[in-house]
FIKOLZA-1660 file (N, C-alpha, C; in steps of 0.1 Angstrom, whole numbers, plus 5000, padded with zeros to 4 digits):
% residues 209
   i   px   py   pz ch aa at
   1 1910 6685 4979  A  X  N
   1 1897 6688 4985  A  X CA
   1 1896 6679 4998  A  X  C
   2 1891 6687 5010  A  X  N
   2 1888 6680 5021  A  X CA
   2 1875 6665 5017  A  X  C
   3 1880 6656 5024  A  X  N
   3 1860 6650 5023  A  X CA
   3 1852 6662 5031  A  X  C
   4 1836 6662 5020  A  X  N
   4 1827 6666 5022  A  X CA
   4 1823 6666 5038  A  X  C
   5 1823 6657 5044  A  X  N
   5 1819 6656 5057  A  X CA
   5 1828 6664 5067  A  X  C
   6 1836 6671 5061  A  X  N
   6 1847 6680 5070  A  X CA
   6 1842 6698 5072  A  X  C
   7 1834 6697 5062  A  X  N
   7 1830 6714 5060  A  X CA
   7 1816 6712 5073  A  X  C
   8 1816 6723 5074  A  X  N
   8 1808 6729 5081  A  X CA
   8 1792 6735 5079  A  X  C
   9 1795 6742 5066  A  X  N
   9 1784 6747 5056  A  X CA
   9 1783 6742 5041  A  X  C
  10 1774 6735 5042  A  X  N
  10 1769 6734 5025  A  X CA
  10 1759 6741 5019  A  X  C
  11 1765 6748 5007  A  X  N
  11 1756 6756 4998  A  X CA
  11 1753 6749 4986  A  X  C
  12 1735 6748 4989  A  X  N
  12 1731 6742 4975  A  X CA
  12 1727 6746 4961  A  X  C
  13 1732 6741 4954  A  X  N
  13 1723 6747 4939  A  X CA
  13 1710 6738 4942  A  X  C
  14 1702 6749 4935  A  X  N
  14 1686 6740 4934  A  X CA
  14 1678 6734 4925  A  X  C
  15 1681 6740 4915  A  X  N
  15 1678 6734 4898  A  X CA
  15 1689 6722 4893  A  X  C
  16 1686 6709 4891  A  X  N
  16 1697 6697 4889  A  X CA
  16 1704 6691 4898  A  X  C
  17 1703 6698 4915  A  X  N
  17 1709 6695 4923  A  X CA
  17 1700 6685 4934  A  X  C
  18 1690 6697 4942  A  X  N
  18 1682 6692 4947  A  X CA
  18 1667 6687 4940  A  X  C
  19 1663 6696 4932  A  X  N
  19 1653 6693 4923  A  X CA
  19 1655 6690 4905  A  X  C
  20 1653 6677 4901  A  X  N
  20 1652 6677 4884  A  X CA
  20 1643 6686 4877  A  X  C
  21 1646 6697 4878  A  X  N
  21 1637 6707 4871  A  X CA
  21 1638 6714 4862  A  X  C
  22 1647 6713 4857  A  X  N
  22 1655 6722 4842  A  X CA
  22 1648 6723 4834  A  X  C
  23 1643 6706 4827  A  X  N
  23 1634 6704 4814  A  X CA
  23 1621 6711 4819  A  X  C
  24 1614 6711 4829  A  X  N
  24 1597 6716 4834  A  X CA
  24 1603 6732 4830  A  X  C
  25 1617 6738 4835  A  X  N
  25 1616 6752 4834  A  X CA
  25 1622 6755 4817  A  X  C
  26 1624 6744 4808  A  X  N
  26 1625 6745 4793  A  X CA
  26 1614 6746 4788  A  X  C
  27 1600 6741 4798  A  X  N
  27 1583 6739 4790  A  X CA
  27 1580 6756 4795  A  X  C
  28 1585 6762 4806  A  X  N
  28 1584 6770 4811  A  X CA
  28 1587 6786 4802  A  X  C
  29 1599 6788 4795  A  X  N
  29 1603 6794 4780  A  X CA
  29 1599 6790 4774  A  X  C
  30 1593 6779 4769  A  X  N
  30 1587 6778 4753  A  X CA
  30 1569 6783 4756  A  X  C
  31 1568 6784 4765  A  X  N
  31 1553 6785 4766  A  X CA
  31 1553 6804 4767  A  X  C
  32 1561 6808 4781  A  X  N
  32 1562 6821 4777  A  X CA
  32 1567 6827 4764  A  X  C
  33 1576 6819 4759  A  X  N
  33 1581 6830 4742  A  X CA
  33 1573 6821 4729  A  X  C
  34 1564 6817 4735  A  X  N
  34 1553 6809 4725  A  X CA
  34 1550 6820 4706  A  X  C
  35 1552 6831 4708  A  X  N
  35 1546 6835 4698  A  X CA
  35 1563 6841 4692  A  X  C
  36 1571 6841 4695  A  X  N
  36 1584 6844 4692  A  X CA
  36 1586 6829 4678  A  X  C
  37 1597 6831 4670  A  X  N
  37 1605 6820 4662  A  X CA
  37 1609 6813 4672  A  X  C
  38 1605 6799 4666  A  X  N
  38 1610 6787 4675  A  X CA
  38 1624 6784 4670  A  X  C
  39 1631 6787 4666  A  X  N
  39 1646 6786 4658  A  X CA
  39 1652 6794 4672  A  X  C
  40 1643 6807 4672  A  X  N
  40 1651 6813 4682  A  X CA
  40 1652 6807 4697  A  X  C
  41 1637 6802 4701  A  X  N
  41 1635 6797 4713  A  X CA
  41 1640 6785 4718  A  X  C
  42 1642 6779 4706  A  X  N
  42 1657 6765 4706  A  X CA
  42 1668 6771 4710  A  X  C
  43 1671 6784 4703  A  X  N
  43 1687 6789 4710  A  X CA
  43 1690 6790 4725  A  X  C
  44 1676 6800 4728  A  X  N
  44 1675 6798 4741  A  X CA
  44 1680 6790 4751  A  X  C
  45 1673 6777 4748  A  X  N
  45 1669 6765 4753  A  X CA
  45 1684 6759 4755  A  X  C
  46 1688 6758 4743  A  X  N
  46 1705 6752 4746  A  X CA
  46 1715 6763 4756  A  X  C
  47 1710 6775 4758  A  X  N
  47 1719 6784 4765  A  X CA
  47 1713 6786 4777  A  X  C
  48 1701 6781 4780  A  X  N
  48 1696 6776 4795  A  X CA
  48 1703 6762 4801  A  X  C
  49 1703 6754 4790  A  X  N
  49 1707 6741 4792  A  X CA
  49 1722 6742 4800  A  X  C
  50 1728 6751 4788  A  X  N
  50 1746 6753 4794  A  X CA
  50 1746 6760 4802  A  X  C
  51 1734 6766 4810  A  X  N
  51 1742 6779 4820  A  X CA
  51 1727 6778 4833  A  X  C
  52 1729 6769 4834  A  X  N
  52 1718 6765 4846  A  X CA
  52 1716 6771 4860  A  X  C
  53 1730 6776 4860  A  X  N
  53 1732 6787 4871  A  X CA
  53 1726 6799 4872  A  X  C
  54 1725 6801 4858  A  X  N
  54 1714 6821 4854  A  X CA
  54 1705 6817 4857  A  X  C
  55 1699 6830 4867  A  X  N
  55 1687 6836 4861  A  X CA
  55 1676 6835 4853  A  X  C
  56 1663 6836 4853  A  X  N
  56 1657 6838 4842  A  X CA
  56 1657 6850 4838  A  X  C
  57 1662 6858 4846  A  X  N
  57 1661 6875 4841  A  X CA
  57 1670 6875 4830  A  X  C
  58 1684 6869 4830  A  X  N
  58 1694 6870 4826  A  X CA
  58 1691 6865 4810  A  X  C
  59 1686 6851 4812  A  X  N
  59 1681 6846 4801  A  X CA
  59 1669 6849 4792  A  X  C
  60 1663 6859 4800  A  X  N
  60 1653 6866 4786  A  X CA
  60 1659 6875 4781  A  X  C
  61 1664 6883 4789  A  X  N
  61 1679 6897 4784  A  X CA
  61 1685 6886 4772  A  X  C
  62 1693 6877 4774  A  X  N
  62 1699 6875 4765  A  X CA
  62 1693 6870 4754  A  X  C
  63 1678 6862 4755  A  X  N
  63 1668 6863 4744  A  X CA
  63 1672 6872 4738  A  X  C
  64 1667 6881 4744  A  X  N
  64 1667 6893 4733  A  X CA
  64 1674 6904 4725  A  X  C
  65 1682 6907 4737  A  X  N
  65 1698 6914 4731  A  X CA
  65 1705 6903 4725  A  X  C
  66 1709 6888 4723  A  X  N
  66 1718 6885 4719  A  X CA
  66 1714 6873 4709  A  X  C
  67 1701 6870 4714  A  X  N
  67 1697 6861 4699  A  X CA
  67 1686 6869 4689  A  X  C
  68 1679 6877 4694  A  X  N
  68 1669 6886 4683  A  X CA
  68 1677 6902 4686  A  X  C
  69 1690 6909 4693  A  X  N
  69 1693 6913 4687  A  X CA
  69 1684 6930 4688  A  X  C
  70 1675 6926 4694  A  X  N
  70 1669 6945 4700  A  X CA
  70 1675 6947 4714  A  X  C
  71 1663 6957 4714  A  X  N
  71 1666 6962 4729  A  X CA
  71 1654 6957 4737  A  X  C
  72 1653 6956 4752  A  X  N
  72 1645 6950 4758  A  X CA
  72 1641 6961 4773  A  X  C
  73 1633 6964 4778  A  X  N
  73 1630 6967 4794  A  X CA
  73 1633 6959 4803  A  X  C
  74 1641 6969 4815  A  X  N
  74 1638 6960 4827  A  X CA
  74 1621 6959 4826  A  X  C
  75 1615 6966 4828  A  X  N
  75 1598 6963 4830  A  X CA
  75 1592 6951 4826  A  X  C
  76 1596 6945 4808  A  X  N
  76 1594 6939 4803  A  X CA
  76 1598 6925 4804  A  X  C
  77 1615 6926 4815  A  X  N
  77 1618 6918 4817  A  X CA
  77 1614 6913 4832  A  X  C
  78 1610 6917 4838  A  X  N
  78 1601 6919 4852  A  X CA
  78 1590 6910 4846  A  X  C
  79 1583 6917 4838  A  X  N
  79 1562 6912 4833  A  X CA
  79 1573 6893 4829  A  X  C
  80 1581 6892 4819  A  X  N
  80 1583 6877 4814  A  X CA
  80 1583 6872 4823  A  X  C
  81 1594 6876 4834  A  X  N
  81 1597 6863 4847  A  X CA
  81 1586 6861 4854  A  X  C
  82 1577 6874 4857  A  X  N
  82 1565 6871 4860  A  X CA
  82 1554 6862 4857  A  X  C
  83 1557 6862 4846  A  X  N
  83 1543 6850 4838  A  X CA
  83 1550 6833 4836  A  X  C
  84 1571 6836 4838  A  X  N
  84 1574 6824 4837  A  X CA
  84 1568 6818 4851  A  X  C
  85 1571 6827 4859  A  X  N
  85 1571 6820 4876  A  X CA
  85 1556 6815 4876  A  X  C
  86 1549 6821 4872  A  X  N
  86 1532 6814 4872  A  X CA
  86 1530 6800 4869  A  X  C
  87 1538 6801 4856  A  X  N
  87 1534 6787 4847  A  X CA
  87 1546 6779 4854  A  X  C
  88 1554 6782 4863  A  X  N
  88 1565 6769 4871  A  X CA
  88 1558 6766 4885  A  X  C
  89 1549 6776 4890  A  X  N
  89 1546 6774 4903  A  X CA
  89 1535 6761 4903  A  X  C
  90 1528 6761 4887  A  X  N
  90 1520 6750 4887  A  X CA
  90 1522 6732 4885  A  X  C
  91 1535 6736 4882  A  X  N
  91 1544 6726 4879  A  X CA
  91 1558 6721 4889  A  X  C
  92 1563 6723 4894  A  X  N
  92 1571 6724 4902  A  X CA
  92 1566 6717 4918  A  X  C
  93 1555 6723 4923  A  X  N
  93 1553 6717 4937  A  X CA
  93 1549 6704 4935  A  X  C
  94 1559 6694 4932  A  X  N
  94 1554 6682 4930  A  X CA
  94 1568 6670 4934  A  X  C
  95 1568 6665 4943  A  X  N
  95 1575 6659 4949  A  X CA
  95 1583 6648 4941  A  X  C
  96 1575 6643 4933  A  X  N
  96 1580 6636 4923  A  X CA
  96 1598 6642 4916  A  X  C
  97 1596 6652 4916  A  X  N
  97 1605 6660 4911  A  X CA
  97 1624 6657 4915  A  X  C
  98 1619 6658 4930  A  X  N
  98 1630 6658 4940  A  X CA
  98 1641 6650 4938  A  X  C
  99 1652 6655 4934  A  X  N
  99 1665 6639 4934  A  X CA
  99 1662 6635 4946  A  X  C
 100 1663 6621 4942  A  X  N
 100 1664 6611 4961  A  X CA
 100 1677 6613 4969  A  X  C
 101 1686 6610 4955  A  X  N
 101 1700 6612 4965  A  X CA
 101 1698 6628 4975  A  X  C
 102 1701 6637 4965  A  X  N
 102 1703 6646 4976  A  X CA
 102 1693 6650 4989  A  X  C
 103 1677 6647 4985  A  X  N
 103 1666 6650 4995  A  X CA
 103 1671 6639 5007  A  X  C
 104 1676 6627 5004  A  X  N
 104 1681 6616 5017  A  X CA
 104 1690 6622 5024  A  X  C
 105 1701 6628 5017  A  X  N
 105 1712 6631 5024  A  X CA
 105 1709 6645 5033  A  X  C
 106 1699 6656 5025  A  X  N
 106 1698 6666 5036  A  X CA
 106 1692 6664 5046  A  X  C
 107 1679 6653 5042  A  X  N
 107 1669 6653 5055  A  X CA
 107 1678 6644 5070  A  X  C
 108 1689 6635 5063  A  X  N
 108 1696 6628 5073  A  X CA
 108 1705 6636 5079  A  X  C
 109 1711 6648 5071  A  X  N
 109 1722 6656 5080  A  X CA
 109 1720 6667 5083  A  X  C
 110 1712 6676 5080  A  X  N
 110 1710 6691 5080  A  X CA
 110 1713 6695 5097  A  X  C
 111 1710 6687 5100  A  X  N
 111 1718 6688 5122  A  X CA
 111 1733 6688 5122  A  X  C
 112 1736 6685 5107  A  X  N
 112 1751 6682 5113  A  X CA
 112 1765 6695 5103  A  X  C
 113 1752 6701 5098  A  X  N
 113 1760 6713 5085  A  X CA
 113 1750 6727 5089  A  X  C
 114 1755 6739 5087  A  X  N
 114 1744 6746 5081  A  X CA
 114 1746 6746 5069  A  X  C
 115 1731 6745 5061  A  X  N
 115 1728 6744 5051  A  X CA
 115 1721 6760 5043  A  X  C
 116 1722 6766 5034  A  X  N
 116 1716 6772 5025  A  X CA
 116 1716 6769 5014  A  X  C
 117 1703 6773 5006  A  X  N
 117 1700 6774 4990  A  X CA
 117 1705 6787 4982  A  X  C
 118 1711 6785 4975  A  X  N
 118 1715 6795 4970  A  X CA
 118 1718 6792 4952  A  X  C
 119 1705 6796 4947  A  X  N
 119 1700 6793 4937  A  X CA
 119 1696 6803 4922  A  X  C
 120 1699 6802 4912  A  X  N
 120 1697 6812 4901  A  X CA
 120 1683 6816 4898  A  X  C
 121 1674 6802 4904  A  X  N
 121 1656 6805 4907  A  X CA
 121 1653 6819 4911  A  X  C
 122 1643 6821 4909  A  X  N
 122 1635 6831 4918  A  X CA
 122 1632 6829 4930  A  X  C
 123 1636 6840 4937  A  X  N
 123 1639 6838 4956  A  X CA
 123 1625 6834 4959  A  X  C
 124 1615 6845 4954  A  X  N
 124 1600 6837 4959  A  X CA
 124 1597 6828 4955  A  X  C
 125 1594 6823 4945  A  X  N
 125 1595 6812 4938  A  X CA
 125 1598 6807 4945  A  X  C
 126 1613 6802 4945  A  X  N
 126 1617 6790 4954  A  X CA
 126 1615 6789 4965  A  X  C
 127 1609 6798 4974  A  X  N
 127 1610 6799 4991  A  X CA
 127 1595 6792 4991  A  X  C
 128 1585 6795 4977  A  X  N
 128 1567 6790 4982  A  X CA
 128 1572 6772 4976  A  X  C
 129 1580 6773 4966  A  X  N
 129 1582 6758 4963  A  X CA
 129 1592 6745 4972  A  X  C
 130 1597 6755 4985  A  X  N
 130 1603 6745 4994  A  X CA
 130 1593 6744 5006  A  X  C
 131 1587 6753 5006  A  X  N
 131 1572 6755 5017  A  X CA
 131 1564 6744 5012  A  X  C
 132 1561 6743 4998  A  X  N
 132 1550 6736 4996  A  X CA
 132 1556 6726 4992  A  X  C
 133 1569 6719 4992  A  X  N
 133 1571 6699 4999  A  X CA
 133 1578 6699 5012  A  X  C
 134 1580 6710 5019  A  X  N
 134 1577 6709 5027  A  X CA
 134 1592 6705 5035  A  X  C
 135 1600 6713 5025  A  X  N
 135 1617 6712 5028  A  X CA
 135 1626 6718 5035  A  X  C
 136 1615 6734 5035  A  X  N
 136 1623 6748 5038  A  X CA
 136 1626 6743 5049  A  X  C
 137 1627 6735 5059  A  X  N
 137 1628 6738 5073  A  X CA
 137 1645 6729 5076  A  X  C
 138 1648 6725 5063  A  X  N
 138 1664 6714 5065  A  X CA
 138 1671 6726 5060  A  X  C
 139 1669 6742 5054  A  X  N
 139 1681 6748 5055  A  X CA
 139 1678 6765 5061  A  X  C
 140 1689 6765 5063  A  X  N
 140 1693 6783 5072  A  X CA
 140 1684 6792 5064  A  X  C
 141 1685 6795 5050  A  X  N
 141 1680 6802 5042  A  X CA
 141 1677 6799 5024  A  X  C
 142 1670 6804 5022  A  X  N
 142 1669 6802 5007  A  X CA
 142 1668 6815 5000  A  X  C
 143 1677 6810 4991  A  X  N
 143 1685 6827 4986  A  X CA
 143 1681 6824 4969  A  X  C
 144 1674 6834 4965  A  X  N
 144 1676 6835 4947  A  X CA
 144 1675 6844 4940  A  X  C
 145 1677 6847 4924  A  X  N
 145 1673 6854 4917  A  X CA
 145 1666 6867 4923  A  X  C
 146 1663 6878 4918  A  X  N
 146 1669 6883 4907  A  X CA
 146 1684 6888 4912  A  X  C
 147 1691 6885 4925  A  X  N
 147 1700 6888 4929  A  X CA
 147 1713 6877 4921  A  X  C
 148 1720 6879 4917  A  X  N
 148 1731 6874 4910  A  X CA
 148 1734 6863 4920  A  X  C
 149 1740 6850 4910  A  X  N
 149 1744 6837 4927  A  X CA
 149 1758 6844 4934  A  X  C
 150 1766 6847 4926  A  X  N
 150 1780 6849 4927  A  X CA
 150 1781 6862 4942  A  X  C
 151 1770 6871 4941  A  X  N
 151 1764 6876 4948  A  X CA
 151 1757 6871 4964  A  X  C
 152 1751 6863 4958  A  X  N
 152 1742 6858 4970  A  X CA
 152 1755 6849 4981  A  X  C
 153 1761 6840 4974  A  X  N
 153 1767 6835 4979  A  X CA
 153 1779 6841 4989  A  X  C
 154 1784 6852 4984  A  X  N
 154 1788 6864 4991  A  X CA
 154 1775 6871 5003  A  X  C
 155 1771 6868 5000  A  X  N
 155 1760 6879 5012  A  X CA
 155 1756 6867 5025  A  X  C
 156 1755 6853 5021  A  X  N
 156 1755 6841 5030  A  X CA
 156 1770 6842 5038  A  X  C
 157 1776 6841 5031  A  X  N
 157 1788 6839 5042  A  X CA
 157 1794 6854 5053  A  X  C
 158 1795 6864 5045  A  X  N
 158 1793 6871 5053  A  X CA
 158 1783 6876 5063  A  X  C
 159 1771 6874 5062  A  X  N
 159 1755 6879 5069  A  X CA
 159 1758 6865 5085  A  X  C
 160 1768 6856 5081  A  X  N
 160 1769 6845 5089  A  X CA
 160 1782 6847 5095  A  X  C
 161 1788 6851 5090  A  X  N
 161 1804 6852 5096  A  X CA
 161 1811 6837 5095  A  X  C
 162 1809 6830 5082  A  X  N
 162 1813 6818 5081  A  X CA
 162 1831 6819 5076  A  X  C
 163 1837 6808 5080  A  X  N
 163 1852 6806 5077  A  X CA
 163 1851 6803 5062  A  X  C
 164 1854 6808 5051  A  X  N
 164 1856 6804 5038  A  X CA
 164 1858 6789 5036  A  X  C
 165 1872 6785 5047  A  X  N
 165 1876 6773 5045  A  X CA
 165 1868 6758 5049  A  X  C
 166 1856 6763 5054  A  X  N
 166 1843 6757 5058  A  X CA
 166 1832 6751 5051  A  X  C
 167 1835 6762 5042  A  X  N
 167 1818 6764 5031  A  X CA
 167 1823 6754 5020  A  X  C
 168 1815 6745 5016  A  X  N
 168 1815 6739 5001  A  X CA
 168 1801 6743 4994  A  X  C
 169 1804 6743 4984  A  X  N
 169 1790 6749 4973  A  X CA
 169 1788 6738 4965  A  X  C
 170 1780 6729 4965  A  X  N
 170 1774 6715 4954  A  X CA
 170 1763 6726 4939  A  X  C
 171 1769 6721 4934  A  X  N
 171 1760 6726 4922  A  X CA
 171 1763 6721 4907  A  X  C
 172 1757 6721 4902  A  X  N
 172 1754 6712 4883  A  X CA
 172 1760 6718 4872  A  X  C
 173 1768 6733 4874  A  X  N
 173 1769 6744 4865  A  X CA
 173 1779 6748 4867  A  X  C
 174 1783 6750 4853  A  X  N
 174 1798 6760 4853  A  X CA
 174 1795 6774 4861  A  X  C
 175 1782 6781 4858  A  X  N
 175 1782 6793 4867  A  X CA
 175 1781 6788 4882  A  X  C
 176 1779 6781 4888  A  X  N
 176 1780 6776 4901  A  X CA
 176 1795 6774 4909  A  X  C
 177 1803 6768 4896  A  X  N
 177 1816 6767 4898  A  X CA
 177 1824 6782 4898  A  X  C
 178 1818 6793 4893  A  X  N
 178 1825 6804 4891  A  X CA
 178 1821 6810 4901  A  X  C
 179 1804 6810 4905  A  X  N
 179 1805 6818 4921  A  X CA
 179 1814 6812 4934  A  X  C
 180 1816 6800 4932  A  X  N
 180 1821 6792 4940  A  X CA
 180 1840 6798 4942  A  X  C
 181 1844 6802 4927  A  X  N
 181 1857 6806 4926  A  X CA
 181 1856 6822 4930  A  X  C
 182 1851 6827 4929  A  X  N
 182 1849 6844 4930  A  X CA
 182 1851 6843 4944  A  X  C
 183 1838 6836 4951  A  X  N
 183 1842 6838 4965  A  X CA
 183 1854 6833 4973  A  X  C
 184 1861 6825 4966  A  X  N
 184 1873 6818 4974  A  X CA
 184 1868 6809 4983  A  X  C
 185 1856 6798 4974  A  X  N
 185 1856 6788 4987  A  X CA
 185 1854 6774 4978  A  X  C
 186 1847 6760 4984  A  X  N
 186 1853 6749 4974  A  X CA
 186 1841 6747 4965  A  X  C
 187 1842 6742 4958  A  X  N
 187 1833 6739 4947  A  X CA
 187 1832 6727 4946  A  X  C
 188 1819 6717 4942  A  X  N
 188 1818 6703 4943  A  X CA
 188 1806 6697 4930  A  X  C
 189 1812 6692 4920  A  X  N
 189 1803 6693 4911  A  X CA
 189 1791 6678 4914  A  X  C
 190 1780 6680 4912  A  X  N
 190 1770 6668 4910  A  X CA
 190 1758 6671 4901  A  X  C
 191 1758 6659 4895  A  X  N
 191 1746 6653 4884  A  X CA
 191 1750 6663 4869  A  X  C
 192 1766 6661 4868  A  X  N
 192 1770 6670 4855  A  X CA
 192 1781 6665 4853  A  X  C
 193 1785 6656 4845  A  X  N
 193 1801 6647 4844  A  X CA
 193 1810 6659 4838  A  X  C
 194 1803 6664 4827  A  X  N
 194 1810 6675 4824  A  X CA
 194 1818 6686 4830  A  X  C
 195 1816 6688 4844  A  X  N
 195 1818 6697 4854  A  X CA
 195 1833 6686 4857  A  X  C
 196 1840 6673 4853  A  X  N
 196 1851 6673 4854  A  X CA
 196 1858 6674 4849  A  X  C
 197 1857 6684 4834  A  X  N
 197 1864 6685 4829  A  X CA
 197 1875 6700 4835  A  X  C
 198 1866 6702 4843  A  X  N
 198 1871 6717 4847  A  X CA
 198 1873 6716 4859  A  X  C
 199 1868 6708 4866  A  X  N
 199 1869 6708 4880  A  X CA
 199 1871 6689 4887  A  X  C
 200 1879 6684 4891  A  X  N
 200 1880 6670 4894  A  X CA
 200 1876 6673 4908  A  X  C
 201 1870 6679 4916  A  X  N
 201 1863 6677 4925  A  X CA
 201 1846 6671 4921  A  X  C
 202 1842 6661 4924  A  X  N
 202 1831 6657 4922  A  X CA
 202 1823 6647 4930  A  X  C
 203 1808 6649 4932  A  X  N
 203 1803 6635 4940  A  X CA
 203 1793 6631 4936  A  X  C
 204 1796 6617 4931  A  X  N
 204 1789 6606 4917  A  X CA
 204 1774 6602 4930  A  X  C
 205 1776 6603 4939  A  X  N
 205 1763 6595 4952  A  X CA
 205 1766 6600 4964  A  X  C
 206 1755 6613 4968  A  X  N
 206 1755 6613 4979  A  X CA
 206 1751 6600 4992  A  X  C
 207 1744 6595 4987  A  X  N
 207 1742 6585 4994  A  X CA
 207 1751 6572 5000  A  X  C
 208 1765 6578 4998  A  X  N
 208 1776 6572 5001  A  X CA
 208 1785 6577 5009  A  X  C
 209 1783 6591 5012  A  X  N
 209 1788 6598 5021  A  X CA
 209 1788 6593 5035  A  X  C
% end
């Protein structure tokens, strides 16, 4: 792997990357599947944990098809995200939240990369929650949910006409690592040690760059 400072475009994950917000969006499922088994809503929770890259669409689908085992609506899965995104918008715009490392490093370089978000969140969601600390303006675009990352990340580089060999993708998640592989560009694991088991590209402090 090149050093980091050689690429041109950095794509961010936004959940564990730039924002600590995983556990706020774990209070976020237990409060929507509040009247569901909590046995079940634990399963959830550990399959949010391991796959931080999905969706929430993804992860109530698999609520339901794969831990309770019915069938489910798009409609139904529309109305959940809908009522998760409510109960995150009230929690989430809070700056507190923000890794330092990475909020230092964008606000110090974003002149010197283009930058996008490209994030398993919800696109609106996350476009009113970088508006409101007041971030959106350090990257090109912010891309999310309910469009697939593996997806999105494909529609950034081509909508841009970017060199593959340019783009690095920072993100906390094996699914991050796999959009990153789909598209044929590099992958850079942070704030997940586990992410070396599969990948020895990694960076322990951005603030060292």
């Amino acid at each position: 792997m090149k050093n980091i400072t050689e690429y041109k475009v950095i794509l961010w994950d936004f959940d564990g990357v730039i924002m600590d917000s995983m556990p706020i969006r774990g209070i976020g499922f237990r409060e929507v599947l509040k009247y569901y088994p909590k046995e079940q809503v634990e399963n959830l929770l550990i399959f949010h944990e391991q796959n931080g890259g999905l969706s929430r669409y993804v992860k109530f689908r698999h609520f339901f098809e794969k831990i309770r085992g019915e069938e489910i609506t798009n409609q139904k899965v529309l109305d959940l995200a809908d009522e998760f995104s409510k109960i995150m918008m009230s929690f989430l715009i809070d700056e507190k939240l923000l890794i330092e490392d990475s909020i230092d490093f964008i606000k110090k370089n974003y002149l010197n990369y283009n930058m996008h978000i490209v994030s398993g969140s919800d696109g609106n969601e996350l476009r009113q929650i970088c508006e409101g600390l007041k971030i959106d303006n350090y990257f090109k675009s912010i891309n999310g949910s309910p469009i697939h990352k593996t997806e999105l990340v494909r529609q950034v580089i081509e909508t841009n006409n970017y060199n593959k060999e340019e783009v690095v993708l920072i993100g906390d998640s094996i699914n991050d690592s796999e959009a990153a592989q789909v598209n044929d560009i590099t992958f850079v694991g942070y704030n997940n040690l586990d992410l070396l088991k599969i990948n020895s590209n990694y960076i322990y402090c951005l603030a060292l760059l």
